[in-house]
mmCIF file as Biopython writes it, N, C-alpha, C and O atoms, coordinates in Angstrom:
data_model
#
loop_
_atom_site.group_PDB
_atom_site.id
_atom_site.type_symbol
_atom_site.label_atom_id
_atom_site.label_alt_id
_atom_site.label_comp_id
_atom_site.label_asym_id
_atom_site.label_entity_id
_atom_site.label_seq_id
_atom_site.pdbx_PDB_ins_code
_atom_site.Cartn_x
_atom_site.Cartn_y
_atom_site.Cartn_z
_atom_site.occupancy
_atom_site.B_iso_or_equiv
_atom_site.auth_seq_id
_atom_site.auth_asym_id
_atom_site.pdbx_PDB_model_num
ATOM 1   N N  . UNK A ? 1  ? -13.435 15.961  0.150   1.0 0.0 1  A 1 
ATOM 2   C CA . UNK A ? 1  ? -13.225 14.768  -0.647  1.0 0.0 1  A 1 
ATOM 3   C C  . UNK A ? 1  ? -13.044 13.596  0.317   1.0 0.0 1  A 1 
ATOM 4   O O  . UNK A ? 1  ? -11.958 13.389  0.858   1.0 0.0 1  A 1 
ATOM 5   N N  . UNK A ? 2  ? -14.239 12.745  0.548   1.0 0.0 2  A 1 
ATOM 6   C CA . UNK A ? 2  ? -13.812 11.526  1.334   1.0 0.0 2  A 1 
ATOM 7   C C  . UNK A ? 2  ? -14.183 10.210  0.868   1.0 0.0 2  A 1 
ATOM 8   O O  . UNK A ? 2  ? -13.902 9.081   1.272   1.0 0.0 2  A 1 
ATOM 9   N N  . UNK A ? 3  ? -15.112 10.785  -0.393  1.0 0.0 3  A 1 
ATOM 10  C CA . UNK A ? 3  ? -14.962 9.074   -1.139  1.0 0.0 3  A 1 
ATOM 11  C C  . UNK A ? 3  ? -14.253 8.309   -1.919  1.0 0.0 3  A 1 
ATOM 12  O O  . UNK A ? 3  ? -13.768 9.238   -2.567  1.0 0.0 3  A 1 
ATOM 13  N N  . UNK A ? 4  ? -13.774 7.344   -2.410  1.0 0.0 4  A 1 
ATOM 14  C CA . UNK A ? 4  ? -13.013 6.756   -3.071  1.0 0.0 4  A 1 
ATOM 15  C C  . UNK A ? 4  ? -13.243 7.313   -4.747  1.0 0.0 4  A 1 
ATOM 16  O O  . UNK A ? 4  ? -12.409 7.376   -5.651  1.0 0.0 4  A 1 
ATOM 17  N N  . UNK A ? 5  ? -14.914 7.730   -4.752  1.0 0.0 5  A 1 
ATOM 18  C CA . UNK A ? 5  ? -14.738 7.626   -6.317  1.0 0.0 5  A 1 
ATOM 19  C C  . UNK A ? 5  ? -14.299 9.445   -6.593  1.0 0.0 5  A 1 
ATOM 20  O O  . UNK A ? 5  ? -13.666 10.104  -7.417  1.0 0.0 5  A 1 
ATOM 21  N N  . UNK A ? 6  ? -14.845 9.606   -5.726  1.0 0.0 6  A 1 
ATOM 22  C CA . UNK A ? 6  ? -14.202 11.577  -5.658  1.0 0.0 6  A 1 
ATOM 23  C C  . UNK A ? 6  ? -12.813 11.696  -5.486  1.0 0.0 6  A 1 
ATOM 24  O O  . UNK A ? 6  ? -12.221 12.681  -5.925  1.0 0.0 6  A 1 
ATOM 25  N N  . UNK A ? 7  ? -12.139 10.646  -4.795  1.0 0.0 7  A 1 
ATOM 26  C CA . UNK A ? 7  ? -10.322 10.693  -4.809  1.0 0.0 7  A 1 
ATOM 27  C C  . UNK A ? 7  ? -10.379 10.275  -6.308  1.0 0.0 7  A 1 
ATOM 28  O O  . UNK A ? 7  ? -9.930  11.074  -7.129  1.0 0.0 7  A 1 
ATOM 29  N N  . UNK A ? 8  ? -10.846 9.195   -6.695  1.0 0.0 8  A 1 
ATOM 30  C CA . UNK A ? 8  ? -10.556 8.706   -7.802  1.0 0.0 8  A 1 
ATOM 31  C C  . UNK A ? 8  ? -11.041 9.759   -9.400  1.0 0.0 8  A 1 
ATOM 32  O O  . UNK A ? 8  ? -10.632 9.377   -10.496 1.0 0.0 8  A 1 
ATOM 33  N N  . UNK A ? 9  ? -11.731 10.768  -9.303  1.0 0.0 9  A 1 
ATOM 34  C CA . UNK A ? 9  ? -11.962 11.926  -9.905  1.0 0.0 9  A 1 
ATOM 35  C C  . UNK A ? 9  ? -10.582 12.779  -9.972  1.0 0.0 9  A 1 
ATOM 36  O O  . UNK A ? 9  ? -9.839  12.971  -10.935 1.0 0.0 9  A 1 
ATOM 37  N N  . UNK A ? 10 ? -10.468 13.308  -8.384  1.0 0.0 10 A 1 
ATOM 38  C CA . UNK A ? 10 ? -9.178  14.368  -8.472  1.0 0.0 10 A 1 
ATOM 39  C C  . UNK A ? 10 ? -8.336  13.946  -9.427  1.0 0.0 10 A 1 
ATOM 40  O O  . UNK A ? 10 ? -8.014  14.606  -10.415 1.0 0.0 10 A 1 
ATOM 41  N N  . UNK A ? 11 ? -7.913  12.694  -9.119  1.0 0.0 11 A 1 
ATOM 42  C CA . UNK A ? 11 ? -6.554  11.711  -9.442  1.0 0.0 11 A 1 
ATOM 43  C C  . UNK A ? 11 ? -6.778  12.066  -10.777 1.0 0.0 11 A 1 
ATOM 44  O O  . UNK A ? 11 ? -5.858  12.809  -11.122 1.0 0.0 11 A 1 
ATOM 45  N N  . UNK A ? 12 ? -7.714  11.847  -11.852 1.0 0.0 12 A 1 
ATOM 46  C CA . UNK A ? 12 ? -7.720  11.914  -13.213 1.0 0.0 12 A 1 
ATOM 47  C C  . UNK A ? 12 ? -7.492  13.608  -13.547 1.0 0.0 12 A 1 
ATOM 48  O O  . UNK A ? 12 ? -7.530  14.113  -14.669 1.0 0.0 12 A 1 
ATOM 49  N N  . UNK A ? 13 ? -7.313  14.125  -12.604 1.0 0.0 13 A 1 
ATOM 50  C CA . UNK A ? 13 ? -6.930  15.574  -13.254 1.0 0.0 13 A 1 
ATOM 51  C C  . UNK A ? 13 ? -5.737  15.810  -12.816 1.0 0.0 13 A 1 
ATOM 52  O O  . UNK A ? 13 ? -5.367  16.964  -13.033 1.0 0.0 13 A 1 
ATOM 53  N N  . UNK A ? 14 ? -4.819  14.982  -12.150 1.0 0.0 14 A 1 
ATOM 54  C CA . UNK A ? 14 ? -3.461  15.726  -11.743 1.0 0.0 14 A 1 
ATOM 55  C C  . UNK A ? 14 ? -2.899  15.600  -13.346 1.0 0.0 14 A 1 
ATOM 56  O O  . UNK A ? 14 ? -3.535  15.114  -14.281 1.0 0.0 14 A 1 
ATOM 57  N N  . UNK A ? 15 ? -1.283  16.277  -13.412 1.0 0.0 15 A 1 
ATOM 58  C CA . UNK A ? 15 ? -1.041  15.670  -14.918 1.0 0.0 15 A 1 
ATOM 59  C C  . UNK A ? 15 ? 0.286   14.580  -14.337 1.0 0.0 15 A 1 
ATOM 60  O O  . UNK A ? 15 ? 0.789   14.446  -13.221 1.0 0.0 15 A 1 
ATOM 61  N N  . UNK A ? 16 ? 0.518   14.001  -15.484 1.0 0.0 16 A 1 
ATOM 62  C CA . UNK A ? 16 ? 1.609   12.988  -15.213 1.0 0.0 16 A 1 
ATOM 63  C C  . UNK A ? 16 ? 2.675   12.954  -14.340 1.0 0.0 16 A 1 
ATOM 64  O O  . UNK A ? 16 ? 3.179   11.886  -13.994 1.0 0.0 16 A 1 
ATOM 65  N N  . UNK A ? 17 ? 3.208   14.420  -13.811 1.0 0.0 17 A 1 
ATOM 66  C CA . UNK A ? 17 ? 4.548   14.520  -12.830 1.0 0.0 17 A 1 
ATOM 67  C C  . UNK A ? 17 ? 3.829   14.224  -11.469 1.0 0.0 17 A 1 
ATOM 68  O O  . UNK A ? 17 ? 4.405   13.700  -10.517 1.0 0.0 17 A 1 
ATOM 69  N N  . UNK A ? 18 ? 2.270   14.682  -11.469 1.0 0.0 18 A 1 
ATOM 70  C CA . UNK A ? 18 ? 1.701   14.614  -9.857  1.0 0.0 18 A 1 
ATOM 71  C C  . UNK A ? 18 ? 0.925   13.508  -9.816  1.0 0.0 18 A 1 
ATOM 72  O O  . UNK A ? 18 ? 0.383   13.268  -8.737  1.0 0.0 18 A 1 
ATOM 73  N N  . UNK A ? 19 ? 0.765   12.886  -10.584 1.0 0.0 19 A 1 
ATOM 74  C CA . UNK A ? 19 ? 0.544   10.847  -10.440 1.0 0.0 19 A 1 
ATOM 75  C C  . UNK A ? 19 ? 1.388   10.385  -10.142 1.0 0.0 19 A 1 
ATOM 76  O O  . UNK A ? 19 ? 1.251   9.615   -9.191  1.0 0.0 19 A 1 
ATOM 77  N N  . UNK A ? 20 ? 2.931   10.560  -10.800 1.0 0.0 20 A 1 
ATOM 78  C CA . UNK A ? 20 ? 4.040   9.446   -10.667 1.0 0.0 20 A 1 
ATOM 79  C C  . UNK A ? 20 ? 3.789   9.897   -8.690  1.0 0.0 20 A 1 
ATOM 80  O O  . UNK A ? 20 ? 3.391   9.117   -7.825  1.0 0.0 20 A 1 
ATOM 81  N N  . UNK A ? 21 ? 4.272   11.686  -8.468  1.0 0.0 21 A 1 
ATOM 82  C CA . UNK A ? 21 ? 4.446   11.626  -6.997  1.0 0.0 21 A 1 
ATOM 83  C C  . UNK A ? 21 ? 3.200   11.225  -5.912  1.0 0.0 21 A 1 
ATOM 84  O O  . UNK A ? 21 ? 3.120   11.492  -4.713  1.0 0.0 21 A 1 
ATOM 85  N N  . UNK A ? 22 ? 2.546   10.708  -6.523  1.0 0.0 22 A 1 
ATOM 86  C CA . UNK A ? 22 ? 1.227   10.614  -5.559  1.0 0.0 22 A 1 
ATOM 87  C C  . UNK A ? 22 ? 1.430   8.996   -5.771  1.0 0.0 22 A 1 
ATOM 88  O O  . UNK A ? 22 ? 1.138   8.451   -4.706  1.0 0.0 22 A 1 
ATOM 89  N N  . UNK A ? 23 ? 1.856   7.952   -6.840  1.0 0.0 23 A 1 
ATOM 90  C CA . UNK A ? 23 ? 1.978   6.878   -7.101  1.0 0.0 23 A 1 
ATOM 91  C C  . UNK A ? 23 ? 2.913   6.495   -6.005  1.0 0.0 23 A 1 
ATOM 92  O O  . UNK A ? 23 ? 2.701   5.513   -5.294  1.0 0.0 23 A 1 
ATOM 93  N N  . UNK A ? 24 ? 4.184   7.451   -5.843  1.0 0.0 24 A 1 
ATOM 94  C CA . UNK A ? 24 ? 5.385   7.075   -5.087  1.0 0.0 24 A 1 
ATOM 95  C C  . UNK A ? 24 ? 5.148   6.904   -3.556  1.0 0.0 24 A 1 
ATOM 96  O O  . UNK A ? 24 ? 5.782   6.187   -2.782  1.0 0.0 24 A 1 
ATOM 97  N N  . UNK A ? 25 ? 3.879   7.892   -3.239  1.0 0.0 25 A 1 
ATOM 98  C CA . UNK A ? 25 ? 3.860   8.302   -1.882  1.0 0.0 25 A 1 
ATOM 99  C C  . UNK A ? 25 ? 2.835   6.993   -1.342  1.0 0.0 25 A 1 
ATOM 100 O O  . UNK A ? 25 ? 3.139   6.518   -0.248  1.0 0.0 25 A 1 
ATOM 101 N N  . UNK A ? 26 ? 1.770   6.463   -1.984  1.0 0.0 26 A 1 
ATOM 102 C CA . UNK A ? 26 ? 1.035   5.291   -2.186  1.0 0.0 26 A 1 
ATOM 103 C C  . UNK A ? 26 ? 2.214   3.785   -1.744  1.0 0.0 26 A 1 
ATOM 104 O O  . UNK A ? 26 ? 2.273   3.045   -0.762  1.0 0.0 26 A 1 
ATOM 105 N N  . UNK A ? 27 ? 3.009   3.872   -3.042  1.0 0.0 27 A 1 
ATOM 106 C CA . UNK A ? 27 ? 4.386   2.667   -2.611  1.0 0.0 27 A 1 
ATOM 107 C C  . UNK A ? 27 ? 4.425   2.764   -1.316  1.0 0.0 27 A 1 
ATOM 108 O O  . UNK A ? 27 ? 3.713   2.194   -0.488  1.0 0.0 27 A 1 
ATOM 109 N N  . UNK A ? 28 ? 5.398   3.605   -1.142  1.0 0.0 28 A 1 
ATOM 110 C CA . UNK A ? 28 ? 5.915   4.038   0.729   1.0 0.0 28 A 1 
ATOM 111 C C  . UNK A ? 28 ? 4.967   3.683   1.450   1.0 0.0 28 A 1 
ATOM 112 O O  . UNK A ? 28 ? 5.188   2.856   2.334   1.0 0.0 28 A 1 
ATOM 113 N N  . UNK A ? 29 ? 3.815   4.152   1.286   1.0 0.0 29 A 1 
ATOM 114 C CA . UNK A ? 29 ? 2.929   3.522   2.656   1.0 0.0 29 A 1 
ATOM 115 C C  . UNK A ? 29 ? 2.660   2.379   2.232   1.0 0.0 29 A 1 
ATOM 116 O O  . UNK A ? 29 ? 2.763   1.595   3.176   1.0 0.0 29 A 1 
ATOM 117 N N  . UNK A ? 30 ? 2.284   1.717   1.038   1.0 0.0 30 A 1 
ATOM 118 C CA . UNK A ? 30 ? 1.671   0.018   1.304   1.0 0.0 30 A 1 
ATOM 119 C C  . UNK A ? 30 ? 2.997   -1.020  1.122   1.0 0.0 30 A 1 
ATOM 120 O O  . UNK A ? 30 ? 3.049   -2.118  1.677   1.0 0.0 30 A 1 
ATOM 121 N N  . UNK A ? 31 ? 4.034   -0.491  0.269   1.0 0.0 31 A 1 
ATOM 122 C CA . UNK A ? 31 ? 5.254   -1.377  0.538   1.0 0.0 31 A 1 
ATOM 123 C C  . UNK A ? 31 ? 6.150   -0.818  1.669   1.0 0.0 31 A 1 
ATOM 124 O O  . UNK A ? 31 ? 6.865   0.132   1.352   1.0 0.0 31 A 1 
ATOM 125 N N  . UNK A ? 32 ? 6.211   -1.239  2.859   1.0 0.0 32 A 1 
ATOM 126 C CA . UNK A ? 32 ? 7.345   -0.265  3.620   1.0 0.0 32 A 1 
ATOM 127 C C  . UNK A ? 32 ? 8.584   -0.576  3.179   1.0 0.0 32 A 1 
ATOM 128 O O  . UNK A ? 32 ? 8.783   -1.600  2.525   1.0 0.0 32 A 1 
ATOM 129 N N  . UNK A ? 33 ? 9.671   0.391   3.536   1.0 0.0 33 A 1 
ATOM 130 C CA . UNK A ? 33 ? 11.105  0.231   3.441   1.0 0.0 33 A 1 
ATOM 131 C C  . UNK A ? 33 ? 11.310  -1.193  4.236   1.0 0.0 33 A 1 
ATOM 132 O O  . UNK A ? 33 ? 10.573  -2.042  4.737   1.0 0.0 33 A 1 
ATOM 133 N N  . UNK A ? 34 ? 13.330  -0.893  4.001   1.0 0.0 34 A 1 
ATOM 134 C CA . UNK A ? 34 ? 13.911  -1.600  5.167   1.0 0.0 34 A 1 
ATOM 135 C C  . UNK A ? 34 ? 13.885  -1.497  6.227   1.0 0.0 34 A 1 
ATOM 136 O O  . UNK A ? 34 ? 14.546  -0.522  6.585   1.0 0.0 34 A 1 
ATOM 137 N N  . UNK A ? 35 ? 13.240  -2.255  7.361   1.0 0.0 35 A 1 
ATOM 138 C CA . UNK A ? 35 ? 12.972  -2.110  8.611   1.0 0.0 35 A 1 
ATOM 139 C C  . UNK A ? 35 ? 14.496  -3.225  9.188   1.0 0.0 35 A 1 
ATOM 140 O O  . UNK A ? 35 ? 14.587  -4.342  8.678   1.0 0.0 35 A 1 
ATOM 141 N N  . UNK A ? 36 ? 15.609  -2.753  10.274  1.0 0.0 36 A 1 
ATOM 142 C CA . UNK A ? 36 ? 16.315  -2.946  11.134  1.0 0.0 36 A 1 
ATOM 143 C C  . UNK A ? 36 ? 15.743  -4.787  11.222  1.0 0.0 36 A 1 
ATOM 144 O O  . UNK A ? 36 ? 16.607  -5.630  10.978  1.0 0.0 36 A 1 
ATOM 145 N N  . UNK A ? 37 ? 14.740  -5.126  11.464  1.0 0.0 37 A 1 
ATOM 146 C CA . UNK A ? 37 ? 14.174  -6.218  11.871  1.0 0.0 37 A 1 
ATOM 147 C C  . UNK A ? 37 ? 14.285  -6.951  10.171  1.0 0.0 37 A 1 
ATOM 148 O O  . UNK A ? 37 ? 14.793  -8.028  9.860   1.0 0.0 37 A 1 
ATOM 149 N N  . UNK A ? 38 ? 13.806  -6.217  9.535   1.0 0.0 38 A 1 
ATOM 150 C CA . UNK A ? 38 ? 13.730  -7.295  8.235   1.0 0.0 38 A 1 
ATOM 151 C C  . UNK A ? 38 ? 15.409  -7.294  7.606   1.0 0.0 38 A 1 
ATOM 152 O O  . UNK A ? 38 ? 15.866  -8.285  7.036   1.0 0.0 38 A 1 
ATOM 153 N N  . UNK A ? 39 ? 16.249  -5.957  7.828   1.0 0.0 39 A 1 
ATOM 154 C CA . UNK A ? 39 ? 17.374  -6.710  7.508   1.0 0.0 39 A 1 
ATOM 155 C C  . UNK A ? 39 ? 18.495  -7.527  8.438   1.0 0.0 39 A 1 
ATOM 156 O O  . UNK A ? 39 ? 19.502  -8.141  8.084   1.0 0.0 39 A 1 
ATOM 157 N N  . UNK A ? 40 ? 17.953  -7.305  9.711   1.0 0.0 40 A 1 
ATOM 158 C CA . UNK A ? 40 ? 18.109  -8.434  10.298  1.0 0.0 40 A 1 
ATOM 159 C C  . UNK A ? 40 ? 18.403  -10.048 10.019  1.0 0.0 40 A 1 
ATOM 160 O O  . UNK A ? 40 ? 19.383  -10.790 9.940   1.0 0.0 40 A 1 
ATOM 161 N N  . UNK A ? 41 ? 17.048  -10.133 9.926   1.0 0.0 41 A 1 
ATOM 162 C CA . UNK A ? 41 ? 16.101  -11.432 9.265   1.0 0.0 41 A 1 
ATOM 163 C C  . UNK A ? 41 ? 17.151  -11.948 7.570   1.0 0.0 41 A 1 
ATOM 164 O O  . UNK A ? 41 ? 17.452  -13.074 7.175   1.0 0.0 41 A 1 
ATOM 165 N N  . UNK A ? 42 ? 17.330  -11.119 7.198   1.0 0.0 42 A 1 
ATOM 166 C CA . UNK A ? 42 ? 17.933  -10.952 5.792   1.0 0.0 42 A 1 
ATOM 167 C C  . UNK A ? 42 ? 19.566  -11.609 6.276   1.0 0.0 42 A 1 
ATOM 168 O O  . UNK A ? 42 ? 20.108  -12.614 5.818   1.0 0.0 42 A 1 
ATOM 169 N N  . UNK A ? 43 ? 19.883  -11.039 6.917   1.0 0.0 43 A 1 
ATOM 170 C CA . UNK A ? 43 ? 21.408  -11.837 7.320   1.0 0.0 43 A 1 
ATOM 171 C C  . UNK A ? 43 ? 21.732  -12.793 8.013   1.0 0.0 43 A 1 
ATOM 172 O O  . UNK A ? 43 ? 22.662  -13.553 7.743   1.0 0.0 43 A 1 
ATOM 173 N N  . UNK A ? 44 ? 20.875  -12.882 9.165   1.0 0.0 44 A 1 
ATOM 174 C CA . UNK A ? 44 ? 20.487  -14.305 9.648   1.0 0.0 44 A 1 
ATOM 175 C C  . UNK A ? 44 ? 20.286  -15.251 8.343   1.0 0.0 44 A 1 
ATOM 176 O O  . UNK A ? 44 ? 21.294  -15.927 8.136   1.0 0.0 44 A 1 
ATOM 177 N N  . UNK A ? 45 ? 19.433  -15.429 7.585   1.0 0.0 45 A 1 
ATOM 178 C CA . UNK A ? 45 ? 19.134  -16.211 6.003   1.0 0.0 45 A 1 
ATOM 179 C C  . UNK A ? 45 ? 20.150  -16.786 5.814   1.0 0.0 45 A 1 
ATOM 180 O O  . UNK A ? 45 ? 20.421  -17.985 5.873   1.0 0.0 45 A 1 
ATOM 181 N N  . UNK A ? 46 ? 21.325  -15.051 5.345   1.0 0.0 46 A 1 
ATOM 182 C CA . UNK A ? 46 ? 22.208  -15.672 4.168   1.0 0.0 46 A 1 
ATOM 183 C C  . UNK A ? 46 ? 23.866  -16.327 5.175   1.0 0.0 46 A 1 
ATOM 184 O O  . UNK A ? 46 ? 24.868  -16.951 4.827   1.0 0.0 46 A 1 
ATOM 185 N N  . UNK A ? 47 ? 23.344  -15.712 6.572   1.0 0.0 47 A 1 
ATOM 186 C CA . UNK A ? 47 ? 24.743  -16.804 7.367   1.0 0.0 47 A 1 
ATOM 187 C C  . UNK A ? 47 ? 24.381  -17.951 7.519   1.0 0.0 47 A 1 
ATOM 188 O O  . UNK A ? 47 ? 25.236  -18.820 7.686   1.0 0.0 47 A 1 
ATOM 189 N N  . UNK A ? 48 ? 23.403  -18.183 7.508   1.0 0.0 48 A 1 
ATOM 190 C CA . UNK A ? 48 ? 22.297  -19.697 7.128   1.0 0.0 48 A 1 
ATOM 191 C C  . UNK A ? 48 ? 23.107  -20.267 6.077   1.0 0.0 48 A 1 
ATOM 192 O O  . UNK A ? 48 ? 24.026  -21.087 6.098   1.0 0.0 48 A 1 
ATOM 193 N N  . UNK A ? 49 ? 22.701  -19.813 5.423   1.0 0.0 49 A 1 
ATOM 194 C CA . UNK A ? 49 ? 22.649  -20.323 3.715   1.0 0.0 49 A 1 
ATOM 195 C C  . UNK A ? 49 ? 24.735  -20.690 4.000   1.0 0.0 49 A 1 
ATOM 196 O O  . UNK A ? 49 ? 25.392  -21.674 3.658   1.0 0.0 49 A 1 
ATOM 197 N N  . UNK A ? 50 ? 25.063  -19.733 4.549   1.0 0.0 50 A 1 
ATOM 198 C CA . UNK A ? 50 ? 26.777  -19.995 4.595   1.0 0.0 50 A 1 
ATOM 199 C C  . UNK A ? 50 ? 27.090  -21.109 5.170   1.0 0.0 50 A 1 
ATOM 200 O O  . UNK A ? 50 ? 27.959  -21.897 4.797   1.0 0.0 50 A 1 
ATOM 201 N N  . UNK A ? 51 ? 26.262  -21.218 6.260   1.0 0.0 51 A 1 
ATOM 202 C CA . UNK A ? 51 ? 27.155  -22.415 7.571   1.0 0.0 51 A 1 
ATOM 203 C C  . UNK A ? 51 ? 26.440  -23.770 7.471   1.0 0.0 51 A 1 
ATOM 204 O O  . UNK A ? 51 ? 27.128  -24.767 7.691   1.0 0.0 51 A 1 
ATOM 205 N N  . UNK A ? 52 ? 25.247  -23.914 7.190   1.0 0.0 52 A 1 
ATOM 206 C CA . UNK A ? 52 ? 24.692  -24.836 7.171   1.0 0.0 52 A 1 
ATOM 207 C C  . UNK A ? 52 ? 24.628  -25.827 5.916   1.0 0.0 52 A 1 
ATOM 208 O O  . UNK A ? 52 ? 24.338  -25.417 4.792   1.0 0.0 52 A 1 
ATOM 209 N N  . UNK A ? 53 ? 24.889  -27.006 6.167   1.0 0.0 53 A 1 
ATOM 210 C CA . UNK A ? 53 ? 24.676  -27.820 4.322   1.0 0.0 53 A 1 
ATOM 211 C C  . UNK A ? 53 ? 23.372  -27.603 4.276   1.0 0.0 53 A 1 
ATOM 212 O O  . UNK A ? 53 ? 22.720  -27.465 5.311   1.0 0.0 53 A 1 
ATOM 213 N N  . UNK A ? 54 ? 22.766  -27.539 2.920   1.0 0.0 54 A 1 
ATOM 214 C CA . UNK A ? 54 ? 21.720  -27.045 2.057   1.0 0.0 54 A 1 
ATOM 215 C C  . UNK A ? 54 ? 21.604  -28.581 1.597   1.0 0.0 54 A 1 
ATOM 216 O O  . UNK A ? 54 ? 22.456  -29.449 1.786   1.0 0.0 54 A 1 
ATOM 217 N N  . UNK A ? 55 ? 20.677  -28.690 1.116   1.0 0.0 55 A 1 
ATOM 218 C CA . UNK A ? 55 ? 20.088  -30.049 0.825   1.0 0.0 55 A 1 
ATOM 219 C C  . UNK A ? 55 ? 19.766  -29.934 -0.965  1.0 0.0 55 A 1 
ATOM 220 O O  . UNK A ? 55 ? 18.665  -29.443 -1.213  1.0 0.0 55 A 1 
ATOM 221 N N  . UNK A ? 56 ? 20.589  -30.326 -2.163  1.0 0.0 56 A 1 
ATOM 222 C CA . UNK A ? 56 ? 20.184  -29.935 -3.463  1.0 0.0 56 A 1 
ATOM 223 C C  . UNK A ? 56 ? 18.782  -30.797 -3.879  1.0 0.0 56 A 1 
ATOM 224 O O  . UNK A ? 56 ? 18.288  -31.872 -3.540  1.0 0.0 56 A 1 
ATOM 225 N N  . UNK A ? 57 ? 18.437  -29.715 -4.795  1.0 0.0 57 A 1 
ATOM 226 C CA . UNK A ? 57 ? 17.040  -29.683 -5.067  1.0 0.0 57 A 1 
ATOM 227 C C  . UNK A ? 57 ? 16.402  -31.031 -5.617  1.0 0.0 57 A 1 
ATOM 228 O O  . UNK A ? 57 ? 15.295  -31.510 -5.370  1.0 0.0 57 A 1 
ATOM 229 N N  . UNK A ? 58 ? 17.496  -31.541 -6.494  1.0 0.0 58 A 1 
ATOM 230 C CA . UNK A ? 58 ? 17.444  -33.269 -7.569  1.0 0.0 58 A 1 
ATOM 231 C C  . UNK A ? 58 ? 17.225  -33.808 -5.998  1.0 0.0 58 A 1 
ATOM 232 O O  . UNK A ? 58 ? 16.009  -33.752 -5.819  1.0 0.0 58 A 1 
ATOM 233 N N  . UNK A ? 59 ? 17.784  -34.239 -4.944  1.0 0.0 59 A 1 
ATOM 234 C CA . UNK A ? 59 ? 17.671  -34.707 -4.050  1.0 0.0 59 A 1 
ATOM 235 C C  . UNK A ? 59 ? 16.260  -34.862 -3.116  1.0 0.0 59 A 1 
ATOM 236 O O  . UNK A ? 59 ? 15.872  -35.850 -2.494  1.0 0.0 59 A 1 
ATOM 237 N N  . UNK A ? 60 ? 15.524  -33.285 -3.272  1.0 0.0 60 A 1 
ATOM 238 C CA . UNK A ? 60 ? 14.347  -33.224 -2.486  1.0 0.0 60 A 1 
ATOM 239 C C  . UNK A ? 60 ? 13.355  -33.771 -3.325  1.0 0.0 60 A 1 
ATOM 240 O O  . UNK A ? 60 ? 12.353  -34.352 -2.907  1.0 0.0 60 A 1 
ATOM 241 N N  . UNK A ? 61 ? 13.774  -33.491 -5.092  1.0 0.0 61 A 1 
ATOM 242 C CA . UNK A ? 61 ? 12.575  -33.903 -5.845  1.0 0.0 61 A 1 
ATOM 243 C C  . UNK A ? 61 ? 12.423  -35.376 -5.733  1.0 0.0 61 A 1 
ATOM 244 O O  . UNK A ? 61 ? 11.340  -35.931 -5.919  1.0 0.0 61 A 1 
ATOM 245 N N  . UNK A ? 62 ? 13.873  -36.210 -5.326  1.0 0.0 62 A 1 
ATOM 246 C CA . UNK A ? 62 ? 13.911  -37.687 -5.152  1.0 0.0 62 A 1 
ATOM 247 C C  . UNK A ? 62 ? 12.872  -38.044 -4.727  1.0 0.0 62 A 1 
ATOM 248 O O  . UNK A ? 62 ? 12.007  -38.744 -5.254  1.0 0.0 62 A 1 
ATOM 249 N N  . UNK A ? 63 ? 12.946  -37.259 -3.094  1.0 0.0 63 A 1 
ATOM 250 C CA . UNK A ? 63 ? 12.662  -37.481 -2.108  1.0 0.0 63 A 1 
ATOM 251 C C  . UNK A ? 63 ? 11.118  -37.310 -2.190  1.0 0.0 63 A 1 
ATOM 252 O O  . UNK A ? 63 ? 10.471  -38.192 -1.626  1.0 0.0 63 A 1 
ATOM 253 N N  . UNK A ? 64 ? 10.472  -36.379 -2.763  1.0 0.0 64 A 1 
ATOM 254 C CA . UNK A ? 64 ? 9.057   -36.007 -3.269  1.0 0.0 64 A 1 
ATOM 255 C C  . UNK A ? 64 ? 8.662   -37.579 -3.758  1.0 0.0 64 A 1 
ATOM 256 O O  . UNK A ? 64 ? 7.974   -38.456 -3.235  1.0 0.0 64 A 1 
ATOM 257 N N  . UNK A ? 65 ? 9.330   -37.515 -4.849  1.0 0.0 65 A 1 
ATOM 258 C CA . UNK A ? 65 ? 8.584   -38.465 -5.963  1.0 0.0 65 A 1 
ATOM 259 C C  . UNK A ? 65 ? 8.292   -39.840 -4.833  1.0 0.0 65 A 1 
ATOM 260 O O  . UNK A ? 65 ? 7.139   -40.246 -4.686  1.0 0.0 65 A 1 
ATOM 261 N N  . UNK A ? 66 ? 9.271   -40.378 -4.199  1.0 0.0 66 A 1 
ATOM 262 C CA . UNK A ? 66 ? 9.767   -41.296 -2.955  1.0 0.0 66 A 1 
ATOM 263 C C  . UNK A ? 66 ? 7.921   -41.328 -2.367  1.0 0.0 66 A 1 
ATOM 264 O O  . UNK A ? 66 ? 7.004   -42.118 -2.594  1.0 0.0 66 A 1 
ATOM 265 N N  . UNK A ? 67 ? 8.009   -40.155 -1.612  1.0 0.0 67 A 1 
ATOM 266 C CA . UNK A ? 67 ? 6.953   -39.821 -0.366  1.0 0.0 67 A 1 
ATOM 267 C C  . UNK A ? 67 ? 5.229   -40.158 -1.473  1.0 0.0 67 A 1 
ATOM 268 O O  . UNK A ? 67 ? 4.319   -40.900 -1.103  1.0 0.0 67 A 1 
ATOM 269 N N  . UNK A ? 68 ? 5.250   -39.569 -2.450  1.0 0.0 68 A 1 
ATOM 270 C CA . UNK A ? 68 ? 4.107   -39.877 -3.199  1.0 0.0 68 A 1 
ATOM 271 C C  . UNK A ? 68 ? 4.088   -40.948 -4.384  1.0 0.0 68 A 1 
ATOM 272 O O  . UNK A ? 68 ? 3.441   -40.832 -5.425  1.0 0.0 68 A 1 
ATOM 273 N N  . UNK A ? 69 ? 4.738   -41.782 -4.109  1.0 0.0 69 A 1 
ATOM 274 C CA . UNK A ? 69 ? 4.182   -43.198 -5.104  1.0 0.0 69 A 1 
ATOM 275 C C  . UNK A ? 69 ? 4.610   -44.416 -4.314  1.0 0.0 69 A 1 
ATOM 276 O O  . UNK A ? 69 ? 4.735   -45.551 -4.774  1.0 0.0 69 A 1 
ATOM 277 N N  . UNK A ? 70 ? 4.795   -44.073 -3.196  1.0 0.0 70 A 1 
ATOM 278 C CA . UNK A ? 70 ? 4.500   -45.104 -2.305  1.0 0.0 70 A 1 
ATOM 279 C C  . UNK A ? 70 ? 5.385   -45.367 -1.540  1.0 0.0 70 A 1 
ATOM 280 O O  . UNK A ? 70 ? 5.236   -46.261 -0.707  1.0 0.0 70 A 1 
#
């Protein structure tokens, strides 16, 4: 079996418990987990988001409308 439409054959004969696990095993490889680096990245963000003033949003849209009508 090495073509897509011959995988895509098998697939219509597993029954529903061996789709979901063949669905799951699909996830895992094209979404990866938490990688050390991305939750990293993730806490860096939110000590961001802690220490730094944030700029509210009414303010940026000011600032939008400002930059495009002249």
């Amino acid at each position: 079996m090495s073509t897509v439409p011959e995988i895509e054959a098998a697939i219509e004969r597993l029954s529903p418990p061996q789709i979901r696990e063949l669905a799951d095993w699909l996830t895992d490889r094209l979404l990866p987990g938490e990688t050390p680096a991305m939750l990293a990245a993730l806490d860096a963000g939110v000590r961001s988001l802690e220490s730094e003033p944030t700029v509210p949003a009414e303010d940026i849209r000011k600032k939008i409308k400002a930059w495009t009508t002249g």
